[in-house]
ZADO-1210 file (C-alpha; in nm, 4 decimals, padded with zeros to 6 digits):
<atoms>
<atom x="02.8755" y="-01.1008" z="04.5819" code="UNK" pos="1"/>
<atom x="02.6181" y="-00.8786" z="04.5022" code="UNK" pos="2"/>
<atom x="02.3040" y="-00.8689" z="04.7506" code="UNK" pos="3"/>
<atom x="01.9809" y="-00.9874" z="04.6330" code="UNK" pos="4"/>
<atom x="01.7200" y="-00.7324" z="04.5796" code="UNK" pos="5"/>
<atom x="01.4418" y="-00.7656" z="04.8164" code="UNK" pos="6"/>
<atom x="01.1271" y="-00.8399" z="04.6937" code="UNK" pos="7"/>
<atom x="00.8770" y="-00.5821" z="04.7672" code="UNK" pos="8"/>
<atom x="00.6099" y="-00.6948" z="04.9959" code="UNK" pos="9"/>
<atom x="00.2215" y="-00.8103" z="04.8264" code="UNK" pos="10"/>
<atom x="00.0312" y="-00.4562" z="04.8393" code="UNK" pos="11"/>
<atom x="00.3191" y="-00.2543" z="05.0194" code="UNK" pos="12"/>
<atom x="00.3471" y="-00.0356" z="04.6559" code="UNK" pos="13"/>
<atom x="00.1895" y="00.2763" z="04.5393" code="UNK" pos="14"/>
<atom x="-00.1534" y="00.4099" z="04.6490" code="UNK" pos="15"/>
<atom x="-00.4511" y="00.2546" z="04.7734" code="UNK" pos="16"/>
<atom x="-00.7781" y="00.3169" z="04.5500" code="UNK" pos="17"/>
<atom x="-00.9137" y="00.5732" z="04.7684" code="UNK" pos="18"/>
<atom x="-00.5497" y="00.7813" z="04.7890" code="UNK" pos="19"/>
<atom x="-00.5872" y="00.8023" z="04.3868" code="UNK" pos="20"/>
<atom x="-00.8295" y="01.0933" z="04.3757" code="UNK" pos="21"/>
<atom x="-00.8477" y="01.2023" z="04.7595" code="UNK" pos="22"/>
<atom x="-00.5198" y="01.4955" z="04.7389" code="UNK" pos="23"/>
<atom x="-00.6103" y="01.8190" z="04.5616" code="UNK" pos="24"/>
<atom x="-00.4030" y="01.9493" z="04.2958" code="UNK" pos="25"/>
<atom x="-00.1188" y="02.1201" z="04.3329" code="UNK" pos="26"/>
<atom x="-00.0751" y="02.4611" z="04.1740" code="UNK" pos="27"/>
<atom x="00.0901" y="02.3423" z="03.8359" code="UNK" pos="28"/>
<atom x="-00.1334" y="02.1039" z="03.7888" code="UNK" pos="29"/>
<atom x="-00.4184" y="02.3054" z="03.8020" code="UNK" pos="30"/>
<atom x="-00.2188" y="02.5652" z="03.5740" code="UNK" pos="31"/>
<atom x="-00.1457" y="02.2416" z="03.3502" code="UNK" pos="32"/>
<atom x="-00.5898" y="02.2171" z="03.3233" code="UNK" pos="33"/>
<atom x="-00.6348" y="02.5832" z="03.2632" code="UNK" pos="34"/>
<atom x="-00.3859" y="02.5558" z="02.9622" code="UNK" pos="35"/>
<atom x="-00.6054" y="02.2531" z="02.8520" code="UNK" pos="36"/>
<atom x="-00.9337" y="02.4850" z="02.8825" code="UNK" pos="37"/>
<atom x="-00.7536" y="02.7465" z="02.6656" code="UNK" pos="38"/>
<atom x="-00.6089" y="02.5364" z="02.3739" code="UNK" pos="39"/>
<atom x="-01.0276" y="02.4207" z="02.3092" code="UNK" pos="40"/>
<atom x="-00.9935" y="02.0808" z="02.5432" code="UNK" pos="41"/>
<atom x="-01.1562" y="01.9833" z="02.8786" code="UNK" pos="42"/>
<atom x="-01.0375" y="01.8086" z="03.1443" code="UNK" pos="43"/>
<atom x="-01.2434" y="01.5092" z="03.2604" code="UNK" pos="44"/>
<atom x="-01.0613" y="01.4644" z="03.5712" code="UNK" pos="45"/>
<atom x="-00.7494" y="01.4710" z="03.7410" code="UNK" pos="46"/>
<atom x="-00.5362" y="01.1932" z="03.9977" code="UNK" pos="47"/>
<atom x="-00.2457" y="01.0387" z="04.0661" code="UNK" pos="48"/>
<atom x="-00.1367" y="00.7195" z="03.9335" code="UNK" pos="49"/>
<atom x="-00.1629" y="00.3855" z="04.1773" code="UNK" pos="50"/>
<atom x="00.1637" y="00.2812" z="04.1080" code="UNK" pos="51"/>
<atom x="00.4106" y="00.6109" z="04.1643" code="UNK" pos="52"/>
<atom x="00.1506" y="00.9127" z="04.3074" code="UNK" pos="53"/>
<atom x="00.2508" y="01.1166" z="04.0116" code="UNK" pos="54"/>
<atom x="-00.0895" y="01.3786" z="03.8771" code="UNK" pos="55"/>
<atom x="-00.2216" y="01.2187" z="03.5226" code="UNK" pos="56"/>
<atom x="-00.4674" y="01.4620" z="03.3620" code="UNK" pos="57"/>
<atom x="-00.7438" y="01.2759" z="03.1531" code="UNK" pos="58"/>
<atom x="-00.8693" y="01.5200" z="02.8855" code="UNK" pos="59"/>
<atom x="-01.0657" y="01.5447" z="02.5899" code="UNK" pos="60"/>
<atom x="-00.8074" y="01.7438" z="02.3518" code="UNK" pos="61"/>
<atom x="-00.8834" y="01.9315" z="01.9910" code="UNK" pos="62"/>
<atom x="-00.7649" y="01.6499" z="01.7249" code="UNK" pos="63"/>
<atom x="-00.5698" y="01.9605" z="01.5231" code="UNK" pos="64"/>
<atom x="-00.3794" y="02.0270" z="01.8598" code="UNK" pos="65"/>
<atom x="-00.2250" y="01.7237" z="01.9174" code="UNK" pos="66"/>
<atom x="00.0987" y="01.5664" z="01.6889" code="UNK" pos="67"/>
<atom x="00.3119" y="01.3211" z="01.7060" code="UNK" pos="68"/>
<atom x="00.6838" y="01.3827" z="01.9255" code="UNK" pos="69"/>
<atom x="00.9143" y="01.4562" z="01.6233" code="UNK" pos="70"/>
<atom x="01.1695" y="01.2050" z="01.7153" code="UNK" pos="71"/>
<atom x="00.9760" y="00.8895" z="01.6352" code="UNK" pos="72"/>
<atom x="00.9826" y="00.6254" z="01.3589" code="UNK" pos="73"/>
<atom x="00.7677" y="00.7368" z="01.0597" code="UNK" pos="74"/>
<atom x="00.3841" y="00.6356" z="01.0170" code="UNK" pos="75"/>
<atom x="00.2424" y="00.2510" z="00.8559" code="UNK" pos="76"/>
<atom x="00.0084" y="00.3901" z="00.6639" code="UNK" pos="77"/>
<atom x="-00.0828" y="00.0174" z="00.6532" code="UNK" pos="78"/>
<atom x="-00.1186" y="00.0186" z="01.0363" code="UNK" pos="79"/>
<atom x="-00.3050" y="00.3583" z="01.0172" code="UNK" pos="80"/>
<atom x="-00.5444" y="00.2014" z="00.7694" code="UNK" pos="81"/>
<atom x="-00.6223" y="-00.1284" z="00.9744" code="UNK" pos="82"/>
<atom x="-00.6694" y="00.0798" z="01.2882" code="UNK" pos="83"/>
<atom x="-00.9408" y="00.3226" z="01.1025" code="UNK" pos="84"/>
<atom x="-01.1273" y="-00.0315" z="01.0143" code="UNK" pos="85"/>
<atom x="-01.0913" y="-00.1036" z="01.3205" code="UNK" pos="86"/>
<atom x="-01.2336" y="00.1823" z="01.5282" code="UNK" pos="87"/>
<atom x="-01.5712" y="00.2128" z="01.3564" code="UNK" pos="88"/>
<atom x="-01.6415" y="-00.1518" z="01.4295" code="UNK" pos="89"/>
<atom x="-01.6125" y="-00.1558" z="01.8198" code="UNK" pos="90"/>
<atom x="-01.8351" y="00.1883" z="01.8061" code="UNK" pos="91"/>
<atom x="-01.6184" y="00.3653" z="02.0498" code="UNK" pos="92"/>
<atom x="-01.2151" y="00.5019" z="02.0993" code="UNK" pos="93"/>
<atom x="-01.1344" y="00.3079" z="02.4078" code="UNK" pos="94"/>
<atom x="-00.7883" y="00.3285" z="02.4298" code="UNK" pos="95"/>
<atom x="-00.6131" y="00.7014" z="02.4921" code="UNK" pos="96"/>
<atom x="-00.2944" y="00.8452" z="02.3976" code="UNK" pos="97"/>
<atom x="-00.0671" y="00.9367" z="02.6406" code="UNK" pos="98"/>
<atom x="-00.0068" y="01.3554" z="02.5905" code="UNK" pos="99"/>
<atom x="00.2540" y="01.6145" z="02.6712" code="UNK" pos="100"/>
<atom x="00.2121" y="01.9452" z="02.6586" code="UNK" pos="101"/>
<atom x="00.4368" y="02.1567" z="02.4084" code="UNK" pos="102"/>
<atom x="00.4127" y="02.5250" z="02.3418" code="UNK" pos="103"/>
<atom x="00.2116" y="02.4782" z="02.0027" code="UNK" pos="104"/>
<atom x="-00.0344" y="02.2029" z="02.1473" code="UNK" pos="105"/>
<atom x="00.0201" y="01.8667" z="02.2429" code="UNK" pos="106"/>
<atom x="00.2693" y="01.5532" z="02.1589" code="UNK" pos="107"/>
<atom x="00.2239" y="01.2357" z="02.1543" code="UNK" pos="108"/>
<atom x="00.4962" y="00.9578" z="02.2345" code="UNK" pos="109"/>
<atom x="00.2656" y="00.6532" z="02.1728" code="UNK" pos="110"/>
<atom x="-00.0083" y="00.7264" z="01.9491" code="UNK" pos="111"/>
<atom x="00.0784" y="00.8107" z="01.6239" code="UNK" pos="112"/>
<atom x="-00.1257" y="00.5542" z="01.4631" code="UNK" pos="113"/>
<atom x="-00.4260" y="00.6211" z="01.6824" code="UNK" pos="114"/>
<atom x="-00.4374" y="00.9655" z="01.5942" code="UNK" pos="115"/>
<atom x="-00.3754" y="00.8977" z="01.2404" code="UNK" pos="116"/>
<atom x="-00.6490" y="00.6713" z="01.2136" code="UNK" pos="117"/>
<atom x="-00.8929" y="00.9039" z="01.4059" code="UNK" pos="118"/>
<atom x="-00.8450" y="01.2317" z="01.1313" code="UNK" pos="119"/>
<atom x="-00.8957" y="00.9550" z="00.8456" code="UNK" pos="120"/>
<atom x="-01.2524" y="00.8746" z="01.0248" code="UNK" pos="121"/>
<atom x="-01.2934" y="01.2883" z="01.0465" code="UNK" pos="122"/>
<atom x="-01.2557" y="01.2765" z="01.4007" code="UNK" pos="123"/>
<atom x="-01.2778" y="01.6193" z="01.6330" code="UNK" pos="124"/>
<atom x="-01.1282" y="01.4915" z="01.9276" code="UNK" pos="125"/>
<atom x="-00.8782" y="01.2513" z="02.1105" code="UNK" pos="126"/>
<atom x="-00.9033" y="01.1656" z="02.4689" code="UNK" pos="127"/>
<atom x="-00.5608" y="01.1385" z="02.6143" code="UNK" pos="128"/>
<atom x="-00.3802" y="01.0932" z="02.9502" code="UNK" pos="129"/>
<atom x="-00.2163" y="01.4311" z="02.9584" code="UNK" pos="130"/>
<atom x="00.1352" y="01.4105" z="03.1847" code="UNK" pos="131"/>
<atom x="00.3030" y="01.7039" z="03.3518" code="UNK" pos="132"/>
<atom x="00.6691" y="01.6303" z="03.2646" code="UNK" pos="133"/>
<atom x="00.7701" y="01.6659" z="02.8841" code="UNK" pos="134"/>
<atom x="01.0691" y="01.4045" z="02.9351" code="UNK" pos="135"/>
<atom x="00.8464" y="01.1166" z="02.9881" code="UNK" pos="136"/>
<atom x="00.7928" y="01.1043" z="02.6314" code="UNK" pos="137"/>
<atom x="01.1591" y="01.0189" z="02.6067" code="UNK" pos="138"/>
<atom x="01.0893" y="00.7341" z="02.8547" code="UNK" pos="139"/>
<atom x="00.7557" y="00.5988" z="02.6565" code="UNK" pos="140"/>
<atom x="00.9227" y="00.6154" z="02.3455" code="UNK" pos="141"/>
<atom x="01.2119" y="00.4165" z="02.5025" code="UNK" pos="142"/>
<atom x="00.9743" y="00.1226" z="02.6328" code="UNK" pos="143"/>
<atom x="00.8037" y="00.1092" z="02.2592" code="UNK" pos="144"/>
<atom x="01.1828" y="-00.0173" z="02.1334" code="UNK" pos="145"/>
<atom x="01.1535" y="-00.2947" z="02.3564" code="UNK" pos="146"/>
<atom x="01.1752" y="-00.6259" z="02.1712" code="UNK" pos="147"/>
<atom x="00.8967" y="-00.7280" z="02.0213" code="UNK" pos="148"/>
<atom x="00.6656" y="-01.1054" z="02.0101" code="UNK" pos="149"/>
<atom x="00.8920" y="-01.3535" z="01.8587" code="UNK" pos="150"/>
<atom x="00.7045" y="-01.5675" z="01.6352" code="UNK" pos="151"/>
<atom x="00.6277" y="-01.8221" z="01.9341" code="UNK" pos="152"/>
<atom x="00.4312" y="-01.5549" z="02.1559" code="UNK" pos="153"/>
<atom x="00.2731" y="-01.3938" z="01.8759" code="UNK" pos="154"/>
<atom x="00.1055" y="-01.7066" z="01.6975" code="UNK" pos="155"/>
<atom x="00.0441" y="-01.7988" z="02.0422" code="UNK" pos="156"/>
<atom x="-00.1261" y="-01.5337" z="02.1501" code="UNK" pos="157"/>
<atom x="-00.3392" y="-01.5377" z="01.8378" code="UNK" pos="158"/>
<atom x="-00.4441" y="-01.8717" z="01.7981" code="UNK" pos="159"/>
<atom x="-00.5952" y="-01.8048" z="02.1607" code="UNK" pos="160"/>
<atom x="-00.7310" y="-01.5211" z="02.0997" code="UNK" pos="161"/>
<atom x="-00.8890" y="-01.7039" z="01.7850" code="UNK" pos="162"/>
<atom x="-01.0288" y="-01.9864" z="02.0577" code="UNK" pos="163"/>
<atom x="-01.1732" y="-01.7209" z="02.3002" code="UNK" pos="164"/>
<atom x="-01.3526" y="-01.5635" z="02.0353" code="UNK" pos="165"/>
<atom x="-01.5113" y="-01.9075" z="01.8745" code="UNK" pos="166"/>
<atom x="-01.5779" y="-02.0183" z="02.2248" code="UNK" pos="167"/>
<atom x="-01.9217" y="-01.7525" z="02.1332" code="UNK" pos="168"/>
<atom x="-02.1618" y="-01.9057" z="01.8642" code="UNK" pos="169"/>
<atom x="-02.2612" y="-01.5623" z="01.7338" code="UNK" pos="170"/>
<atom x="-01.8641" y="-01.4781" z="01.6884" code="UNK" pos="171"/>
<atom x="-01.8143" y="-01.8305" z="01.5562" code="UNK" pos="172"/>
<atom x="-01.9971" y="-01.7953" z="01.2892" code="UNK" pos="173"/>
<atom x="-01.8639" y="-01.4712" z="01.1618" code="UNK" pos="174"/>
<atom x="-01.5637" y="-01.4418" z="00.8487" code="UNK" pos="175"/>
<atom x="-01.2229" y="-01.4761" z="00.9902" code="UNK" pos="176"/>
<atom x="-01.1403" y="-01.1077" z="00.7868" code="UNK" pos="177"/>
<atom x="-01.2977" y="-00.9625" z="01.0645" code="UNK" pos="178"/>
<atom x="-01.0265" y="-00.9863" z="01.2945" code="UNK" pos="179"/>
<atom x="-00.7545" y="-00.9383" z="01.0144" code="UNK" pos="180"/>
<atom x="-00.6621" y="-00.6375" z="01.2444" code="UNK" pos="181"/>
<atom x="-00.6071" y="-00.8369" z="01.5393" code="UNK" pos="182"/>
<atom x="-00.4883" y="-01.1282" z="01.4317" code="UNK" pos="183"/>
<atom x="-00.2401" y="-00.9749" z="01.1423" code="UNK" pos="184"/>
<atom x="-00.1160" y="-01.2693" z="00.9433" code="UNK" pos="185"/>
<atom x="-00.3504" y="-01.5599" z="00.8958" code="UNK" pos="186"/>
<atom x="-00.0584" y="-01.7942" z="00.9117" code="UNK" pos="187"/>
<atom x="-00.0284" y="-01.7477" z="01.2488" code="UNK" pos="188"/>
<atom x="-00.3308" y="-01.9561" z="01.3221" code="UNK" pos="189"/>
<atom x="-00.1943" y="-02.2937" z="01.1777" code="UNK" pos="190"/>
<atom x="00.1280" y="-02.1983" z="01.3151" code="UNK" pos="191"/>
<atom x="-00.0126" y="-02.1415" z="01.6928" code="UNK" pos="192"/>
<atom x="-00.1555" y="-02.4492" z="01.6598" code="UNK" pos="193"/>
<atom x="00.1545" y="-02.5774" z="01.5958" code="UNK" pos="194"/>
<atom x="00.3402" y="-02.4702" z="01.9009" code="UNK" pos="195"/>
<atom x="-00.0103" y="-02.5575" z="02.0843" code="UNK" pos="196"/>
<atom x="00.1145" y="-02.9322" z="02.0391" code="UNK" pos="197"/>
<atom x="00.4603" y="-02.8844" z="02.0307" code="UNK" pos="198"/>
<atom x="00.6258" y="-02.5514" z="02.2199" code="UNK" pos="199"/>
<atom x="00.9712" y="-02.6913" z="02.0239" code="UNK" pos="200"/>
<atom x="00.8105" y="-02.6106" z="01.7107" code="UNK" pos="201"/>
<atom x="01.0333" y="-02.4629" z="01.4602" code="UNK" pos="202"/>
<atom x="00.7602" y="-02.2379" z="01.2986" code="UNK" pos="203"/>
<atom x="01.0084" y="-01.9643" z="01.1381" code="UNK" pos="204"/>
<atom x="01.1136" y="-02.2514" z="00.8818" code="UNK" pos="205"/>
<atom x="00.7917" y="-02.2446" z="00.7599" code="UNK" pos="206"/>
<atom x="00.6099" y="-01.9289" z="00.8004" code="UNK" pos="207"/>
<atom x="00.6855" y="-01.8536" z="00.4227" code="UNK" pos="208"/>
<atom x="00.5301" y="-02.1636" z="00.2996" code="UNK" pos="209"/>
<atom x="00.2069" y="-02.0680" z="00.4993" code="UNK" pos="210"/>
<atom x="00.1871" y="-01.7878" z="00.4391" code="UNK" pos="211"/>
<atom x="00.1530" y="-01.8514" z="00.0810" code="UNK" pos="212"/>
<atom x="-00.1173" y="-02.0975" z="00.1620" code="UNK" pos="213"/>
<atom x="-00.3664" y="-01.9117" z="00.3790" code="UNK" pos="214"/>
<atom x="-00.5340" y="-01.5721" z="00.3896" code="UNK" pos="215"/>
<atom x="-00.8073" y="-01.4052" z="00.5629" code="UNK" pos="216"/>
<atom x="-01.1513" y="-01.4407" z="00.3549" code="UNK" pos="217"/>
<atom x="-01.4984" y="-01.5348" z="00.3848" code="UNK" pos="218"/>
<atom x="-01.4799" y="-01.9045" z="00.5895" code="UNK" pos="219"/>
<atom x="-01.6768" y="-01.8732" z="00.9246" code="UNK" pos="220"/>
<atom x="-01.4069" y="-01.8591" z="01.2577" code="UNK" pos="221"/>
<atom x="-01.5117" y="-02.1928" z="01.3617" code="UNK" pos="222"/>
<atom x="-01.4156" y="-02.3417" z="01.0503" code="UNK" pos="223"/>
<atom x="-01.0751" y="-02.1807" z="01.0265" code="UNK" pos="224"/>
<atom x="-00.9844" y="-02.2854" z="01.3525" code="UNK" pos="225"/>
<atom x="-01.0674" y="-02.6816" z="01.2543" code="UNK" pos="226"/>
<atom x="-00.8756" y="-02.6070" z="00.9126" code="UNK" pos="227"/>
<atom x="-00.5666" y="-02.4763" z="01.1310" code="UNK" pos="228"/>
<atom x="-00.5682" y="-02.8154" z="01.3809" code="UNK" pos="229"/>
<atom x="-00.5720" y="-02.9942" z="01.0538" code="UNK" pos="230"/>
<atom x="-00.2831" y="-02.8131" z="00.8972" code="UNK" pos="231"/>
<atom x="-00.0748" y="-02.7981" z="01.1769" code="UNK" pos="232"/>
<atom x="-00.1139" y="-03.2213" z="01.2075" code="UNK" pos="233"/>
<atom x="00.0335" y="-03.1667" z="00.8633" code="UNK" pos="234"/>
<atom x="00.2991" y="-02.9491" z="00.9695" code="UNK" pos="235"/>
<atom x="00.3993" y="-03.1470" z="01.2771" code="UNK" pos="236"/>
<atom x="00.3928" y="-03.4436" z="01.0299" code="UNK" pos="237"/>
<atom x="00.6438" y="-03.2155" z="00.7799" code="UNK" pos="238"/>
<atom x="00.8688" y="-03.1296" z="01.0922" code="UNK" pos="239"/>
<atom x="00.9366" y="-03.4718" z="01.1943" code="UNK" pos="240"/>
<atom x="01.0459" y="-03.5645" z="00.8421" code="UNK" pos="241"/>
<atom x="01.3009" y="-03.2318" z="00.8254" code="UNK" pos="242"/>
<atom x="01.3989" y="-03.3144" z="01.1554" code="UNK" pos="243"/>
<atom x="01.5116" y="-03.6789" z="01.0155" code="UNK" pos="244"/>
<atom x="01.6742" y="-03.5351" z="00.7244" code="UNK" pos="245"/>
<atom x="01.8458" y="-03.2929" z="00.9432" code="UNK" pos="246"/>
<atom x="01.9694" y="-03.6088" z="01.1326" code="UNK" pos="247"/>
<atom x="02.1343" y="-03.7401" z="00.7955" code="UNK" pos="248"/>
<atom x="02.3150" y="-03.4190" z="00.6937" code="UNK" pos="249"/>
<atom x="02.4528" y="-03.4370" z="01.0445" code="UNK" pos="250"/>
<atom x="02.5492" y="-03.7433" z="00.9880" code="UNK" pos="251"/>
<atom x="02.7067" y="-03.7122" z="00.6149" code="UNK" pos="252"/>
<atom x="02.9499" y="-03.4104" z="00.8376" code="UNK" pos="253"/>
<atom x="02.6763" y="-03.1472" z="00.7969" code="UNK" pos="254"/>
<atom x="02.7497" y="-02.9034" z="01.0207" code="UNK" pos="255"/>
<atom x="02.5625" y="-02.5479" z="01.0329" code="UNK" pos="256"/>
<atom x="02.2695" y="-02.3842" z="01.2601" code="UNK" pos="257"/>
<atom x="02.0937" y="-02.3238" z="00.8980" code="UNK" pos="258"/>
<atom x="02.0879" y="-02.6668" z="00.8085" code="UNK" pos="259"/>
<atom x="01.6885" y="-02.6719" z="00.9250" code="UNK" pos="260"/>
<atom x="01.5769" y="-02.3761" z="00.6990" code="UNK" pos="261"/>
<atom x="01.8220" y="-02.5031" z="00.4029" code="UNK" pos="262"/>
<atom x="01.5893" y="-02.8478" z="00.4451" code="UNK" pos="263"/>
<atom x="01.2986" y="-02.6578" z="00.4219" code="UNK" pos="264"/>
<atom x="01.3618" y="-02.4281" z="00.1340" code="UNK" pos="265"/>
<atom x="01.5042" y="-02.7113" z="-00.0477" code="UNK" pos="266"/>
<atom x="01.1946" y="-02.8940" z="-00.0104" code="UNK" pos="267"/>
<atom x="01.0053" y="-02.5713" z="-00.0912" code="UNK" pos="268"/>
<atom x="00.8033" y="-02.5945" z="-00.4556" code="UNK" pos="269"/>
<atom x="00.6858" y="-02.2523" z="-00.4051" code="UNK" pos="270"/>
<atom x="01.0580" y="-02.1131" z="-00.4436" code="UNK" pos="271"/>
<atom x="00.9837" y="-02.1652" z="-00.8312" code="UNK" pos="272"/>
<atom x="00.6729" y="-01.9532" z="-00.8113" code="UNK" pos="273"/>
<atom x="00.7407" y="-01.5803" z="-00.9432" code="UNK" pos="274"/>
<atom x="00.6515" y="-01.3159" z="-00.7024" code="UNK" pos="275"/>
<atom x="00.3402" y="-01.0939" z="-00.8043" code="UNK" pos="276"/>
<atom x="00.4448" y="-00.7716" z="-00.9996" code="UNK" pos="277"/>
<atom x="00.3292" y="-00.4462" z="-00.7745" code="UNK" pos="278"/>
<atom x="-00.0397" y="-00.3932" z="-00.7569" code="UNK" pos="279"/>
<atom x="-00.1252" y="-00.8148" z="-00.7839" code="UNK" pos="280"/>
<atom x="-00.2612" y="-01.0199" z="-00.5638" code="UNK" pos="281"/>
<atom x="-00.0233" y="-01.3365" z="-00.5108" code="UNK" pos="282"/>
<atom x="-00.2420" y="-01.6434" z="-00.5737" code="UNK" pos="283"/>
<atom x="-00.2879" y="-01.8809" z="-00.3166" code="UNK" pos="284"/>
<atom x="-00.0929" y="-02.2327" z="-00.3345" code="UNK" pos="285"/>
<atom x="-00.3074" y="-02.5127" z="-00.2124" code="UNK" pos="286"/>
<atom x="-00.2119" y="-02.6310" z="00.1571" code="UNK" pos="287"/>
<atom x="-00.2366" y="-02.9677" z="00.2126" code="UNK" pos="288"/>
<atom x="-00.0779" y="-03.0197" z="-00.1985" code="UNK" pos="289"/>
<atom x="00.1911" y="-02.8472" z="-00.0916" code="UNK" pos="290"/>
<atom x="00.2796" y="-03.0527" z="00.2162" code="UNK" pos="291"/>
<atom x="00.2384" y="-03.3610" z="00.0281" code="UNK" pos="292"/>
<atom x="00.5095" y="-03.2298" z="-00.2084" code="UNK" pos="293"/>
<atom x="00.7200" y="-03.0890" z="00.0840" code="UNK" pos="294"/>
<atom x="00.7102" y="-03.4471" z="00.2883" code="UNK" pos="295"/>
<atom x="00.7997" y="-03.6660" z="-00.0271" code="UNK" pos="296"/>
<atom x="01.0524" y="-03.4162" z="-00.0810" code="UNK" pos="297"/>
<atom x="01.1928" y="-03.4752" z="00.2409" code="UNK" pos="298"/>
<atom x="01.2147" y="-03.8070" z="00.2798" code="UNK" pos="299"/>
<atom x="01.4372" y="-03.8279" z="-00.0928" code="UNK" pos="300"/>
<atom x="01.6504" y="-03.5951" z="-00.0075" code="UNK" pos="301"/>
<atom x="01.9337" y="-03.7864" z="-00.0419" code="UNK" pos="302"/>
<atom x="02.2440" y="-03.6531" z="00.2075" code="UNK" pos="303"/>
<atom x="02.5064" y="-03.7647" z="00.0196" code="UNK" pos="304"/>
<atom x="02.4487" y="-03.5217" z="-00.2826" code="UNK" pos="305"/>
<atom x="02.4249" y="-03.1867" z="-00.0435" code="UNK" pos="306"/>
<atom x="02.8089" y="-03.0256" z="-00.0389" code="UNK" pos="307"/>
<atom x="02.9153" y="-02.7351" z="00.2188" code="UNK" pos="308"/>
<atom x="02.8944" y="-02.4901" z="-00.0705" code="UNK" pos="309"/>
<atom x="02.5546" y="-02.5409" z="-00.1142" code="UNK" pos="310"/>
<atom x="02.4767" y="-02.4496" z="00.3098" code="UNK" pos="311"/>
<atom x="02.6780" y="-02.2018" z="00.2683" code="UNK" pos="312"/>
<atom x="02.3894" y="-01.9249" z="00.0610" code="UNK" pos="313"/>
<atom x="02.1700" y="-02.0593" z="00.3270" code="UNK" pos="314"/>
<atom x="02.3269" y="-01.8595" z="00.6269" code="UNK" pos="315"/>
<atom x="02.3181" y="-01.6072" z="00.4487" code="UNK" pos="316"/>
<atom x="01.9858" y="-01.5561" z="00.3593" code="UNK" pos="317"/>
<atom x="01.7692" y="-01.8540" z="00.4078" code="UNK" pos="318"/>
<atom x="01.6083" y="-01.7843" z="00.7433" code="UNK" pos="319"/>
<atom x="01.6672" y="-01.8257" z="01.0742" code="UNK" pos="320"/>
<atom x="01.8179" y="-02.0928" z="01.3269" code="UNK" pos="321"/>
<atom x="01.5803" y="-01.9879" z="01.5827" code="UNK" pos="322"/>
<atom x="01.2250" y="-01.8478" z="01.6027" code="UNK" pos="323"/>
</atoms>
C-alpha cells in the first residue's frame, strides 16, 4: 500500500513577503530586462514568485511585439469582441498576460484574446508577466485544457455573481446587458437559481428551452434576479412532473440514462419552431407560456404509447444524462 502523501505544513511553502523582492537578480535575468529595454518595453520591476522563488519580470511590452504561441487553438472573434466591450468599461487593463521571450518578440500562452481585444481598442501596449523559461508556455497552455465549469458551477457562479452585484442599489438598477460579458448566457440566471434550491437539479434538460426564453436587454438587475426566482419555481415545478413521468416509463420497462432529456424534448413546443436563417435574430418564446405547455404536457404523457425505438434517437442526440 502506497504511503500517504504528507500534507505540507500551514505557511511552511514558498517565500515570505519580504523574501519576494529582497535577492538581486541574477545575471540572466538582468540580461532577460536589457532585451526588454531594446525590443521598445520597460521593465516595472522584477521578483520571485511566493510560491516556487522562480524571477517573474513585470513589463510594459510594445503591443506589435508580442503574439500569440503558434500552437494554440484559433481566436473567438466573439470572445475577442466581448472582451474589447469589456475593457473600456472598467477604464483600466487589470489583468496581464503571461510572456515569453522568442527571438522575434514575445509569445503569449494565455492571452490571445486579451491581446486581441487590446489592438481592436488601438492599444500601444500590454503589460505582461514576462518568464525566463520558454517551456512554461507548454505548461500554461497545458493547465488552459483543463476541464472546464460544468453547467452546475457555471450557473452557480453566475447567479452569485448576479446577487453580489444587486446587493449595490446603484448596480441594481442598471440593464442586465451590462454584464452580458460576465455572465455569458442569460439562462444561466434562472438556471442558478435552480440549483440554488435544489443542487440535484437537472438543468442540462432544459438549458435549450431557456435559453429560448430569456436574453440580456434593457430590465434593471434587480428585476431580473426576481424574474429568475420566479422562473426557476416554475422550473422546479416542471422537474418534479418529468421526474414523475420518468417514474412511469421506468415502470412501463423503460430503461435508458436518456429517458430524462427524451421527457423533456418530448414535452418541448419549441422543437416545432424553425431555427432563424443566418443574420436573424431568433424571437423570444414567452417563459412562463411555455412551462404551462411543458407541465400539461408532462403530466399526459401517457407511458404506455412510448416504444424502445422511439428512446433510442434520444441517446443519440437528445442531450445529456448528466449536467
Amino acid at each position: 500500500m502506497a504511503a500517504r502523501k504528507k500534507k505540507p505544513a500551514k505557511g511552511s511553502v514558498g517565500l515570505a513577503a519580504p523574501e519576494v523582492g529582497a535577492e538581486k537578480a541574477p545575471a540572466n535575468i538582468e540580461a532577460l530586462a536589457a532585451q526588454v529595454g531594446g525590443d521598445g518595453g520597460i521593465v516595472l520591476t522584477m521578483y520571485r514568485d511566493p510560491f516556487a522563488g522562480q524571477w517573474v519580470l513585470f513589463c510594459a511590452l510594445p503591443l506589435e511585439k508580442v503574439e500569440p504561441t503558434p500552437y494554440q487553438r484559433e481566436l473567438s472573434d466573439t470572445h475577442a469582441k466581448r472582451l474589447a466591450g469589456v475593457i473600456p468599461k472598467v477604464g483600466r487593463f487589470l489583468d496581464p498576460v503571461i510572456a515569453t521571450r522568442h527571438e522575434k518578440g514575445y509569445w503569449t500562452p494565455n492571452g490571445m484574446h486579451r491581446l486581441e481585444a487590446l489592438k481592436m481598442l488601438g492599444a500601444r501596449s500590454i503589460t505582461a508577466l514576462l518568464l525566463p523559461e520558454p517551456e512554461i508556455a507548454y505548461r500554461i497552455l497545458a493547465l488552459n485544457t483543463e476541464k472546464a465549469h460544468n453547467l452546475k458551477d457555471k450557473s452557480l457562479e453566475v447567479i452569485r455573481m448576479a446577487q453580489g452585484l444587486a446587493a449595490d442599489s446603484d448596480l441594481a438598477k442598471k440593464p442586465i446587458s451590462t454584464w452580458a460579458f460576465e455572465f455569458e448566457e442569460p439562462a444561466y440566471l434562472a438556471i442558478g437559481s435552480c440549483y440554488l434550491k435544489n443542487k440535484r437539479f437537472s438543468g442540462s434538460a432544459y438549458l435549450p428551452v431557456v435559453k429560448r426564453c430569456v436574453e440580456f436587454n434593457e430590465t434593471p438587475l434587480k428585476k431580473v434576479l426576481e424574474q429568475s426566482a420566479d422562473q426557476a419555481a416554475d422550473l422546479l415545478k416542471l422537474d418534479e412532473a418529468v421526474n414523475e413521468t420518468v417514474a412511469r416509463l421506468k415502470a412501463a420497462g423503460l430503461q435508458t440514462p436518456y429517458l430524462k432529456p427524451f421527457v423533456v424534448a418530448r414535452i418541448n413546443p419549441l422543437r416545432w419552431i424553425k431555427a432563424p436563417k443566418p443574420g436573424q435574430k431568433a424571437p423570444r418564446a414567452d417563459f412562463y407560456e411555455t412551462m404551462k405547455k411543458m407541465l400539461d404536457g408532462a403530466k399526459k404523457l401517457d407511458a404506455s404509447k412510448i416504444k424502445p425505438s422511439d428512446l433510442a434517437a434520444s441517446a443519440g442526440g437528445g442531450g445529456s444524462a448528466e449536467d
